[in-house]
N, C-alpha and C positions, 0 to 999 in steps of 0.2 A: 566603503567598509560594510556597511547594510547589507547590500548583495550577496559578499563574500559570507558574509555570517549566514545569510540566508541558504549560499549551495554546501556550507558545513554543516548548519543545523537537518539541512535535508539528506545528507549523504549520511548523517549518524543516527538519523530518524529510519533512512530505509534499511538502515543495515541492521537497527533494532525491528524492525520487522518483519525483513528477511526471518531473524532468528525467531521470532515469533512464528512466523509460516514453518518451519522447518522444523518447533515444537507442536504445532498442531498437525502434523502430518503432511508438508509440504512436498517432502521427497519421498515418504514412503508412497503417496496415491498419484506418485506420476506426474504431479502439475510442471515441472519443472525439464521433465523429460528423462537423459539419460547424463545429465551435466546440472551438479549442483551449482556452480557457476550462475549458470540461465537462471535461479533463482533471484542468488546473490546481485548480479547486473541489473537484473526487472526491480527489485527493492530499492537500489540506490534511484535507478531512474526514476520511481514511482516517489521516491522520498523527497526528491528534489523539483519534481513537477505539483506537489500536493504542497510541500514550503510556499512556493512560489506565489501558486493559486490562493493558499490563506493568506498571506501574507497582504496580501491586495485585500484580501477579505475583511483580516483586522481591521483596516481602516475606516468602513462604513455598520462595522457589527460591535455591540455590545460585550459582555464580557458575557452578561448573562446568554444571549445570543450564541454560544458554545457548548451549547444544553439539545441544541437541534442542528447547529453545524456539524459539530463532532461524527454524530452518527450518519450523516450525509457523505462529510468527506469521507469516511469509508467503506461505503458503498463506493463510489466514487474511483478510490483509490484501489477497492479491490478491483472494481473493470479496469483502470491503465496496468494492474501489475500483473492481469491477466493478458491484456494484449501486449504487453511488451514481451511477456514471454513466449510468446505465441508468433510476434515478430523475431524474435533469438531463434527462435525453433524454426523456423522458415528458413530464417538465415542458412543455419547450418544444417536444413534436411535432417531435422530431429524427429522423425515421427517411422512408426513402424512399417511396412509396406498394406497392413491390413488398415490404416488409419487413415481415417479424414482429417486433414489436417485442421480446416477450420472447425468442426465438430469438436475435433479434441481442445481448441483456444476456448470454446463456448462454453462447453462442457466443466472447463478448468474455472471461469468465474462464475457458472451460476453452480457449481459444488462449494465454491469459498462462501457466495453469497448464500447460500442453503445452512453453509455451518454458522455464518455470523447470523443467522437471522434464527433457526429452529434449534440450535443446541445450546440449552441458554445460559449453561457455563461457559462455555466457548463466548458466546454471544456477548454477556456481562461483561466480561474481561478483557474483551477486544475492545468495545466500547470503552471502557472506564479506563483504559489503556492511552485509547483515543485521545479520551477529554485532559488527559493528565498534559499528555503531547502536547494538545493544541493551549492549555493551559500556560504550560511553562514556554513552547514560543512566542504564545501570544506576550505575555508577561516580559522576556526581555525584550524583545521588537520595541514593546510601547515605552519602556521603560528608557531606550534612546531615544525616545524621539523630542 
């Protein structure tokens, strides 16, 4: 039952940050490609591989200890939501004839990692975003255990 709760809390977590990307300019600067999709798919995988990994995490971290995870896992999760999308976009030959394709996967996470770290609206609010996340999974996980 654990598990299960864990690929639901992920898939509703990546889908809440899909929309998060996609209010910070996800699709307008291209990360995504020419298919809102490739976003939406990278967000779920990205929500369900970052569940998983905390989830293992809870068990040997503090509550308090979610003060410097938080902001780790998203660095973190911004490189797999960048490489998965990067992997989609490969998949299906998403990239212009004038593009590098690995350039443009690179390009895509150290621009997210640029916005989370120097625009400190942005930055704040992803973060704080974050902890809330890791907050409220962590809080039901431990709460069955």
């Amino acid at each position: 039952m654990r598990h299960l709760f864990v690929l639901v809390a992920g898939v509703l977590s990546g889908i809440l940050w899909w929309a998060v990307s996609w209010l910070l300019g996800g699709g307008a600067y291209g990360i995504w490609g020419t298919h809102r999709t490739t976003g939406l798919i990278a967000g779920i995988a990205t929500g369900v591989i970052t569940a998983a990994a905390s989830t293992l995490a809870y068990r040997r971290l503090s509550v308090k200890s979610l003060y410097w995870f938080s902001p780790l896992s998203v660095y973190g999760a911004v490189a797999i939501y960048g490489l998965v999308i990067f992997l989609l976009r490969s998949l299906i030959a998403d990239f212009a004839t004038n593009e590098i394709p690995w350039a443009v996967g690179l390009q895509g996470i150290l621009g997210m990692w640029w916005g989370i770290t120097v625009l400190l609206p942005i930055g704040l609010g992803v973060q704080a975003l974050a902890y809330l996340n890791h907050r409220l999974l962590r809080g039901v996980l431990m709460a069955g255990r």
